[in-house]
N, C-alpha and C positions, 0 to 999 in steps of 0.2 A: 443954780442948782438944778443935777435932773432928777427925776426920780424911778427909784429900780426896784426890781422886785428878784426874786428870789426862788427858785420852780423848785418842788421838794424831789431830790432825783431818787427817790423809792417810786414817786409817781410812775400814771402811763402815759405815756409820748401823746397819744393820741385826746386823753382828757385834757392835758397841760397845753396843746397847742389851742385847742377850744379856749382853753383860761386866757393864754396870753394874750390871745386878739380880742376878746373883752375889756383884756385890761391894757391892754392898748389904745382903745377906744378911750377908755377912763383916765387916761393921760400918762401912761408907764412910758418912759424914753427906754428903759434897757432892761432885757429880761438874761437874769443870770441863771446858767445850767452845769449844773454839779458833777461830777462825774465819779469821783472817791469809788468803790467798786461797784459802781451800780452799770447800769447802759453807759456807752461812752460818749462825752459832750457833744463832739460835732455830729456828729449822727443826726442827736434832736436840735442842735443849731439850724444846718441846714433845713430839716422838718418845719422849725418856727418861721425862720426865714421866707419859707414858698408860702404859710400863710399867716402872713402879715406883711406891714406896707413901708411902717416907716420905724418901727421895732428894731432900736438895737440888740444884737443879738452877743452876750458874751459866759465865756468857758470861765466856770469859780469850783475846782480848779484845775489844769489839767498836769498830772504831774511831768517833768521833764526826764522821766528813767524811763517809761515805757514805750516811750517812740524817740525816735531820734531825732535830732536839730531839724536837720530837713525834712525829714518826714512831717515836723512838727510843720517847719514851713509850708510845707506841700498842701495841708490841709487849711493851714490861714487863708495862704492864697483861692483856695478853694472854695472856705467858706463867706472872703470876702467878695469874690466874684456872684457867686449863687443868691446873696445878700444883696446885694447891688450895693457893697461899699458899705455895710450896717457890721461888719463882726468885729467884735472885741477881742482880742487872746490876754485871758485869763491865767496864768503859772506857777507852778509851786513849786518844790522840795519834796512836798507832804512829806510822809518820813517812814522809819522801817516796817511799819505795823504794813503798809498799803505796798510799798517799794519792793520789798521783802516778802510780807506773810501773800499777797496775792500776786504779785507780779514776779517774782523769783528774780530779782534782780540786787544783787549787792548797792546799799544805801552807801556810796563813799562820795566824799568831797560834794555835799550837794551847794552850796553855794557857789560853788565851779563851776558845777553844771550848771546850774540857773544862768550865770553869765555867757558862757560859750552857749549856751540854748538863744538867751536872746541876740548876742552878737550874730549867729550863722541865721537866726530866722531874715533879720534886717540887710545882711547880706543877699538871700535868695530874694528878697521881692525887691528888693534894689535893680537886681537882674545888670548890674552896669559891667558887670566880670566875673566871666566863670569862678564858683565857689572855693575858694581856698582858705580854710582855718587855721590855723596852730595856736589852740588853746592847752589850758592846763587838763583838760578830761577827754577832748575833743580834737581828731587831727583829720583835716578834709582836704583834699582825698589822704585815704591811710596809705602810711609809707609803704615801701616796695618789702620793707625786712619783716613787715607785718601782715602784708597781702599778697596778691600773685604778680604783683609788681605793675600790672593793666590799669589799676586807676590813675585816670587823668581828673581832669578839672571841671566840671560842666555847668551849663547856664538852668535856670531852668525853662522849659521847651513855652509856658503859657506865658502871656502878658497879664500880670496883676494888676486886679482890679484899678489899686492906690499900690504906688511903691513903699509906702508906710501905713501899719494900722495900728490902733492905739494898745501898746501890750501892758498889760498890770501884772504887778506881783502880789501873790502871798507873802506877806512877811509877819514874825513875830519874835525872833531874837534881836539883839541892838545890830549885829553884824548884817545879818538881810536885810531888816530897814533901812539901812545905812547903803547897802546894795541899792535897795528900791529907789530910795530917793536919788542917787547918782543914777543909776540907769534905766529908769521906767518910763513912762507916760503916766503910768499910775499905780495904787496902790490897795491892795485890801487887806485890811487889816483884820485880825481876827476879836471879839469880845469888845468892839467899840467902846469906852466911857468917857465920850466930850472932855468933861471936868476933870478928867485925872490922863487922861489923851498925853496932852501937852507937855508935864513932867517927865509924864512916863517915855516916851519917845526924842525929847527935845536934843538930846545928844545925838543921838542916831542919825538922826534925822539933819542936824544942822550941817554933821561931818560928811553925809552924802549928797546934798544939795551943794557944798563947796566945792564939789568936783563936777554937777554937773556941768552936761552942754546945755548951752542958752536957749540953742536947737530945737532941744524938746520941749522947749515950754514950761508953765507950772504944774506940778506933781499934782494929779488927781486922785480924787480920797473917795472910795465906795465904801458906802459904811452905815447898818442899824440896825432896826431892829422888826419884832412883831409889832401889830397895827391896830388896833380897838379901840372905841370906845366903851368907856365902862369907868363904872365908882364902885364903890365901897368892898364887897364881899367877892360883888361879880368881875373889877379888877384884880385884887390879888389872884385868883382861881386862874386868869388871864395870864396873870404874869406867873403863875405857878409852872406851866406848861412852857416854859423856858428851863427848869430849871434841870430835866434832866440833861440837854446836849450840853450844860456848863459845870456838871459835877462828872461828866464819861469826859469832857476835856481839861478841866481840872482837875480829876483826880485818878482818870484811868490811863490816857492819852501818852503815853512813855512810862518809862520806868520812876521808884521813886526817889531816884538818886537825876533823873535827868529825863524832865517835862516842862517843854516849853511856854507850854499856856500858864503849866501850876505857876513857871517866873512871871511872867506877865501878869498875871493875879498878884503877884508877889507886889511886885512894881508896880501895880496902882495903890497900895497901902493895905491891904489884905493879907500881911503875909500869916499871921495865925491862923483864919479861915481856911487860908492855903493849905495849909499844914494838916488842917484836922478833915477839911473834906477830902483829901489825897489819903491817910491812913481811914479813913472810912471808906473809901469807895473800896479800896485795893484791901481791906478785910471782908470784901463783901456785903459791906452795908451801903448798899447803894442808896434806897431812901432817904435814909439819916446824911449819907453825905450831899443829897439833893436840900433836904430841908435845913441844911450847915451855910445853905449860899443866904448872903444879909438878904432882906427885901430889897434895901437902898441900890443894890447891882441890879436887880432886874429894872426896878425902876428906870433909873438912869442907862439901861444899855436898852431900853425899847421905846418905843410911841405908844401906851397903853393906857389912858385917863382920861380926862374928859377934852371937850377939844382945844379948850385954851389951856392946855396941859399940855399936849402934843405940840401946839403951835410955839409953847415953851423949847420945847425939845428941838425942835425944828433951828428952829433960833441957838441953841448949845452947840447943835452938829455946826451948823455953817457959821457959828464961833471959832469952832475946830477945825475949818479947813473941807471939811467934808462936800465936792462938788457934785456925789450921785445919791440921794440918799436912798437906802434901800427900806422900803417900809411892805411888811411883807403881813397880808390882811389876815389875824388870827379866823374872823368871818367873811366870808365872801361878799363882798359889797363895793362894786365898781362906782355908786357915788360917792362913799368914803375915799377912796382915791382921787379921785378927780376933785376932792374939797382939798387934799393933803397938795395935790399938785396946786392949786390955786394960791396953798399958801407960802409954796417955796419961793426964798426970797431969787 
């Protein structure tokens, strides 16, 4: 198991590269960089990259509507060179709020895209034949009846770093994990819970592993939560400060006829909570729908207690598969890490 951390992308580029070589010292294997509309991932990828040494560097998430297949690749390739072989790609759907409300791009067929996204990236850094697609969303080069009829086929002109880099998905419907596990290297799953992980995903999950390739190896699971020590009054108050990004995705995050997190909520056995934090948030009571999430969920989706409470936890995730665990420090404390990496199994 490695362990990841997690960079707030509200932050500044410039504080957060200070943090991550810290906490790279302190034993962090992979520092994940957000992008949702804030500054865009590889920007502060490469930035981490130039200062740090042995720092995996990866994109959580970068949607696949706002640049194209190749372009997408263009940049991997880019940023696994600059990295010396350290970058991850990270990829999502995200969905119409991001697709739509900030990028003016029509949200259709996104699991189409996800897939022609990663088959043309593996393509261009393959580099073995000039680029040719025909996907269901995706057609390279575009035909003659759609273009000035000049596009041919091209290679791309640089030698990549690795003709393969590790790509992960966001996924959170049965149908994208089912995607993920058939075609990824890895996986991020949104709202982690070890203990309810397993039911909740086991279908998905089993019908896209039987189509994968052997190729790629076993499915890799980035996955957890915030990082503390603390008892009694001063954990809850810890694990309090989870509680608003879990009621803006459980109960804001899509419409109330069709939100994917509220299912997933749904499906780990929650589904009344579901119900009453989604009509609270979306009447405006967002507090109330903050203080509707049980304790037990924050519990169990973070590393927040005493230490043999965490090393508990620790022990749940890599029950569940989990090979990067992301333990992201509510206090800044590079020994607390480097105790949490000592204890991964």
């Amino acid at each position: 198991m490695q362990l990841g951390n997690n960079l707030d992308y509200a932050g500044d580029p410039t504080t957060s590269a200070a943090l991550a070589s810290v906490r790279e010292r302190a034993g962090v294997d992979v520092m994940w960089v957000s992008e949702a509309w804030g500054f865009d991932a590889p920007t502060m990828m490469g930035y981490l990259a130039a200062k740090t040494e042995r720092l995996q560097v990866g994109s959580d998430i970068m949607n696949v509507f706002s640049r194209t297949p190749s372009a997408m690749a263009q940049t991997a390739a880019g940023l696994d060179n600059v990295s010396g072989g350290r970058a991850i790609l990270g990829l999502g759907a995200s969905g119409p709020q991001v697709v739509e409300g900030f990028h003016g791009v029509p949200y259709t067929r996104p699991l189409s895209r996800v897939r022609d996204t990663v088959e043309v990236i593996r393509k261009v850094l393959r580099r073995d034949e000039p680029l040719v697609h025909a996907g269901a969303t995706v057609t390279i080069p575009l035909p003659e009846e759609q273009g000035t009829g000049l596009g041919k086929p091209l290679k791309l002109i640089n030698h990549p770093e690795r003709p393969t880099l590790p790509i992960f998905l966001a996924s959170v419907t049965n149908a994208s994990v089912a995607m993920t596990a058939e075609l990824a290297d890895g996986w991020l799953p949104a709202f982690f819970i070890p203990e309810r992980a397993a039911e909740a995903y086991r279908e998905p999950l089993a019908k896209g592993l039987a189509k994968r390739d052997p190729g790629l190896g076993p499915l890799a699971i980035a996955a957890g939560g915030f990082l503390a020590v603390a008892e009694g009054e001063e954990r809850v108050r810890m694990l309090d400060r989870s509680r608003a990004q879990l009621a803006l995705y459980i109960g804001g995050m899509g419409a109330r006829t069709k939100n994917f997190y509220n299912d997933l909520f749904v499906s780990y056995g929650y589904a009344d909570e579901a119900r009453l934090i989604q009509d609270l948030f979306l009447d405006g009571k967002k507090a109330q729908a903050e203080a509707a999430i049980p304790l037990t969920v924050l519990e169990n989706a973070n590393l927040v207690g005493s230490e043999a409470f965490i090393r508990e936890r620790i022990a749940a995730y890599d029950e569940a598969g989990v090979t990067i665990l992301n333990a992201n420090p509510l206090v800044d404390d590079p020994e607390l890490l480097s105790k949490v990496k000592s204890w991964l199994p």
